[in-house]
Structures are given as structure tokens and as C-alpha cells.
C-alpha positions, 0 to 999 in steps of 0.5 A, a space after each residue: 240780680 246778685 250783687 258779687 261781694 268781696 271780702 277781706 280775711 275770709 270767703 262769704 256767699 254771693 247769694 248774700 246780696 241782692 242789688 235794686 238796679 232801678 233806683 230812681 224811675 220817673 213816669 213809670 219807665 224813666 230811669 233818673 241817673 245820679 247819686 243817692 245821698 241818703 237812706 233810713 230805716 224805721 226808727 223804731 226803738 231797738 228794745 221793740 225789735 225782739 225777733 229777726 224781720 221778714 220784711 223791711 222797709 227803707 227809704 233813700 233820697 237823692 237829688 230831688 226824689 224820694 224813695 220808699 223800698 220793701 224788701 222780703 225775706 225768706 228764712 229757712 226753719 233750720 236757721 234763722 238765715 234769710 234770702 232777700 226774694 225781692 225788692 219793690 218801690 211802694 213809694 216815690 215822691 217827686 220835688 217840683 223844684 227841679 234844682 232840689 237836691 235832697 242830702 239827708 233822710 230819716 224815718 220818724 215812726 209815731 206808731 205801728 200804722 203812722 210814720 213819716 220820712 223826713 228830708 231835707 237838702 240845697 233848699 234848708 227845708 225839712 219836708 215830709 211825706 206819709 210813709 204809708 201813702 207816700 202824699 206829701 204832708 203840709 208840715 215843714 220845718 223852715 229855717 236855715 239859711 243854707 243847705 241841710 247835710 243831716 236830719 235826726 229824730 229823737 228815739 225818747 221823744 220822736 216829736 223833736 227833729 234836729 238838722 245840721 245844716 251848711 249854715 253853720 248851725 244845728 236846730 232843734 224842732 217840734 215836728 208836731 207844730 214845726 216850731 223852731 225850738 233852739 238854734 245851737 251856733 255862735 260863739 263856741 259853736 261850729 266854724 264851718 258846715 255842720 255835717 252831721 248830728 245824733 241823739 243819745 238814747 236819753 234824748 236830752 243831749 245832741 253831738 254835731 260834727 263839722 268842716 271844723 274837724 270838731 265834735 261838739 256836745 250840746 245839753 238840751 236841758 238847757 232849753 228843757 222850758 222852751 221843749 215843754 212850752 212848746 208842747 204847751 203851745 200846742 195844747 193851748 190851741 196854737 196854729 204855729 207853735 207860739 202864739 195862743 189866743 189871748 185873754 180877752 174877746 178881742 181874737 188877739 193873739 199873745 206869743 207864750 214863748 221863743 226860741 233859745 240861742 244856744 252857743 255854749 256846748 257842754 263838751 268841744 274837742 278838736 283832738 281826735 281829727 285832722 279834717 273834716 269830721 262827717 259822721 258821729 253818733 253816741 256810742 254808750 254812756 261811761 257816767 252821768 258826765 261822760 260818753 263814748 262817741 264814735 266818729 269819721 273823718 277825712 283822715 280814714 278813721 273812724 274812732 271810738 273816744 270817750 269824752 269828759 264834761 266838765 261843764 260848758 265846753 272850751 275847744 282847748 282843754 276838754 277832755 278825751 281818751 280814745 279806746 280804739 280806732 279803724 282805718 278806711 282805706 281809699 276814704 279821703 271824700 267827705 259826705 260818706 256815713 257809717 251805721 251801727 247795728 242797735 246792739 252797738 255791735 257792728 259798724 259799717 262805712 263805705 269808701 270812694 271805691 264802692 266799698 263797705 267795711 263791715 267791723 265787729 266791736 267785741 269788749 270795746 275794741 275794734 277787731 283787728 283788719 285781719 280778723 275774720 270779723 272784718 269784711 269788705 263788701 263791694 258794691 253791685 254795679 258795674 262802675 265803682 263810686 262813693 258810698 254815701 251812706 250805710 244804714 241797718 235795718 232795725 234788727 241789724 240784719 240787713 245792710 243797705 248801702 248807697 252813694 254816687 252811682 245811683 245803685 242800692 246794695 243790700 246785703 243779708 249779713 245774718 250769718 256773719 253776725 252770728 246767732 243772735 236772736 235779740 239787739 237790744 240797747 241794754 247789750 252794750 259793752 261792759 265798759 259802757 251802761 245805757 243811758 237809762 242805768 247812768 242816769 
């Protein structure tokens, strides 16, 4: 079935999109009503993607199941614009625990034949399955005292897993060992649930946004020993991730290290939000102590800022300059995620009335609503509810949305992106650098 699409400013092909009715099935025939919180695609660095897909994959979560989805695309010899000709479970894992609700998912690819998606959610237990078989891995990350709103892998190292989780705090794991290595809380950390993280492309920092209306930028250098030992404990035979056998014949065992408290970001502001901050991702890097951010919030913005660090962070003082911002109509619910395209070039963010706004950045600017390079997108379904989450498939040409309806939309956007063959980190804006040329 096609899902029908709306637009804003110009007309776009229904044939575009492609709706999966059946979301969540259970014993082969039962259909599972309620919401889908989360989805991810592969989180393969973006400068391996050099060619448009033909098949993707994708995974979603909600309530207590998992789901993997493939779906092919058929693209003519003329253009390089493609046709979704079919989508299919190809994995589904099932909670034993029937109150799980699972609120956050990720891909964590370790290579071209090995990846995982993570999840987490009411119970503040990150667990995982093989994307390739869909069996459920012993591996777990434990914890939070509360529920977990986000999991994030890190594209420089996809070993190091960071969670935002209800209980006020962000953790940083060795998914190799699921040792804890830092808990970032307390003193200048957030007030209120953390409701989202990400990485910057570098992985050494992480910015973590919350019901505090804050956005909060930690450096992970300042637990890059606690990083290393804990490769080291791995190396040295660990079972856990700290301990190592000891010195003598006795079988006793020493601990080589322990977590680090971080409670001091670099860089905290409260300026750029009225209410509660639900997504932030690191949008590019102005110098080796600044970057560009973009954020979601409750008041129907989305915002793009940048930030200067001038040492440990202090809510007060640091400081901003926003470039540019976007309004959401109809979005005062919280818990509902943009995506960005690898390129940093086009976004995508959802509404309480099922629709999605797709928006190009072009010179570090938002185009402008009447623009032709806005469009909305409906969802497919016949009732209307919140998007939870939009994702982008690794070479920014399929746009997945999800949330309370317990409906998957996809779109094939390839024609409204223009003929670009490559998404590549390195083509940020002009005003901006990649991580690796600030460095």
C-alpha cells in the first residue's frame, strides 16, 4: 500500500512512499497494537557509504519488541531514483518481560558481516540482539536506576555506547566487556530526565539534552584513562571488565580500575529553549573549542547554534549565537527525534499530527517554510498520531518515520535531494570543518 503524502510549497509523487502496515506481529498472524518509540539504520561511518543503496536495513522498537525490516529498492538506468518494491521482517525479538517498554535503539556495526542493535528502555537495561540471526546476545549493560530515553554508538570507536537514561544521568560503556566506564551527573549535571545524546564525529565529546531545558557538553577526555584500561582490562583476560588475575598462584583477583564521576561539562546553556529539550546532535566543528549544535525542543523549534567552551561549563555564562532556527508546528509533545542526513544537509522532524518536515540547510541557513525545499510529509495510516522518531538510511535517501500509531512510513526522498551521488562527512557547510580538519 502507498502511503499519500502531503506537501507544503510544492507537489511531490505519491509513489514515493511505501507504508509497512504490519509493524509488530506476534506468533506469525497476531498483530501487536501500540506505539513504535525508536528506529535505526546501520551506523556505518557515512564516508564508507560512496553510492546510492539498493537495499536497506532498519530496525524499530517499541514496547517489548524488536524489529528488523529490509527493504529493496529498484532504480532505473535513466536516474539514479528508486522505487521501494517491498519491505520484509527478517528479524523480531520478543521481551519475556511483558511490562518492558523499549524507548531507544541503535545499530552498532563492528563489520560488513557483524553488527548488533542495541535497545534499552522502562527497565534501564541496554540489551542486544545479532542483527544477522536476531538471537539475543548475553551481553548487557546495567546500571541506571530509571528508564533509558536514548542509546548512542560512537562512529570513531563503535565499542563505546553512551545512554540517557530517566535517572538523571548519561553513562559511557565498553559494549566489548559492558563495563561502565563514566557516569556524567551531579553537581553541574542535568536536573531533570536526560532525554537524548550524541557523539561528535571525533568521538571524544558527548552533548546530552533534558527536562531541564539544558544542553550540556562533556569531554571525554577527561576519562580517556578509564577508556584505555578498560581495553587493557580485556587484554589482560578480565571477565568483567575490572578485575584481572592477580600476581600470585593464589586464583585471587585485583581490580585494574573504576568508573569515573564526571559532574563538570565543558560547556552548559540554557538560553537557547523554553521547555524541554528532546533532541541534539553535533552539527560540525567552528574551531578546536567550538561547535555547531542543532536542537528540538517543546517550544516547536528546532535550532541550530553555536557554542564556545571556555573550560568547565557554568549554565550562566557560556556562551552561544544561533545561526538559524525552524519552526514545528503543532509539536508541544515531547519524546519526538529529528534526523540529519550524513551530509548535514537535510533534516527531518515529526509532529503530534503525523507529520514530518523535511528541511534543507544550504550555506548554514534553514530554508525558508515557503520554500520549495520544505515539504511535509504525512504519514500513512488511517488515524494520525505522534512521530516519534525519523531516521535516514545511510546514504540519505530513505526517510523512515515512526511513533504512536504503531505504523512504519517510508519515503524514497532521492528526487527531492537532488543528484547527489556522495554524502560524505567532509561536505559540511563552508562555515563549518569536520572534526578531523579542527583538530
Amino acid at each position: 500500500m502507498v502511503a499519500q503524502m502531503e506537501t507544503a510549497g510544492r507537489e511531490v509523487d505519491d509513489s514515493m512512499g511505501h507504508l509497512v502496515k504490519k509493524v509488530f506481529e506476534h506468533s506469525g498472524t497476531e498483530v501487536v497494537p501500540g506505539p513504535v518509540h525508536a528506529v535505526a539504520f546501520p551506523g556505518a561511518p557515512a564516508t564508507q557509504v560512496t553510492e546510492r543503496l539498493d537495499r536497506y536495513l532498519f530496525a524499530v522498537a517499541g514496547r517489548r519488541h524488536v524489529q528488523v525490516f529490509e527493504t529493496l529498492a529498484e532504480r532505473t538506468k535513466l536516474d539514479a531514483t528508486a522505487r521501494t518494491v517491498g519491505t520484509r521482517i527478517v528479524q523480531s525479538y520478543h521481551d519475556p518481560d511483558s511490562s518492558e517498554d523499549f524507548f531507544a535503539c541503535t545499530w552498532r556495526v563492528l563489520s560488513t558481516k557483524h553488527s548488533w542493535v542495541l535497545f534499552g528502555g522502562e527497565a534501564g537495561v541496554v540489551k542486544a540482539i545479532d542483527a544477522a540471526t536476531g538471537l539475543p546476545l548475553e551481553r548487557r549493560l546495567v546500571g541506571h536506576a530509571e528508564g533509558i530515553n536514548c542509546i548512542q554508538t560512537c562512529n570513531a570507536d563503535p565499542n563505546l555506547v553512551v545512554t540517557a537514561s530517566k535517572d538523571e544521568s548519561l553513562r559511557l560503556w565498553n559494549m566489548l566487556s559492558g563495563a561502565l566506564i563514566a557516569v556524567m551527573a551531579g553537581e553541574r549535571g542535568h536536573r531533570g530526565q536526560v532525554l537524548h545524546a550524541d557523539f561528535n564525529e571525533a568521538g571524544d565529546k558527548v552533548v546530552s539534552c533534558g527536562m531541564d531545558n539544558s544542553i550540556r557538553v562533556w569531554d571525554l577526555n577527561d576519562c580517556r584513562e578509564e577508556i584505555e584500561a578498560s581495553y587493557l582490562a580485556i587484554t589482560l583476560g578480565s571477565k568483567d571488565g575490572y578485575m584481572i588475575p592477580g600476581e600470585d598462584s593464589n586464583g585471587l583477583l585485583k581490580r585494574l580500575w573504576k568508573p569515573k564521576f564526571l559532574h563538570l561539562p565543558r560547556f552548559a546553556t540554557r538560553k537557547v529553549h523554553s521547555h524541554y529539550v528532546d533532541c541534539v546532535s553535533f552539527y560540525g566543528t567552528v574551531n578546536p573549542t567550538s561547535y555547531a549544535l542543532l536542537t528540538k525542543s517543546v517550544d516547536q523549534r528546532l535550532v541550530l547554534f553555536t557554542t564556545g567552551m571556555r573550560g568547565y561549563g557554568d549554565v550562566a555564562w557560556d556562551p552561544i549565537d544561533v545561526v538559524t532556527e525552524f519552526s514545528i508546528p503543532k509539536s508541544q509533545k515531547w519524546f519526538s527525534k529529528f534526523a540529519l542526513t550524513a551530509d548535514r544537509q537535510w533534516a527531518a522532524v515529526g509532529n503530534e499530527e503525523g507529520s514530518v518536515f523535511l528541511m534543507s540547510f544550504e550555506n548554514s541557513k534553514v530554508v525558508p517554510e515557503e520554500s520549495h525545499h520544505t515539504v511535509e510529509l504525512v504519514c500513512g495510516g488511517d488515524e494520525r498520531g505522534v512521530v516519534r522518531q525519523c531516521a535516514f538510511s545511510e546514504d540519505g535517501t530513505l526517510l523512515v518515520a515512526i511513533g504512536d500509531t504503531g505504523v512504519i512510513t517510508q519515503w524514497d526522498i532521492s528526487s527531492l535531494l537532488g543528484a547527489r551521488e556522495k554524502h560524505l562527512r567532509t561536505s559540511y557547510p563552508a562555515l563549518w570543518s569536520s572534526d578531523s580538519d579542527a583538530a
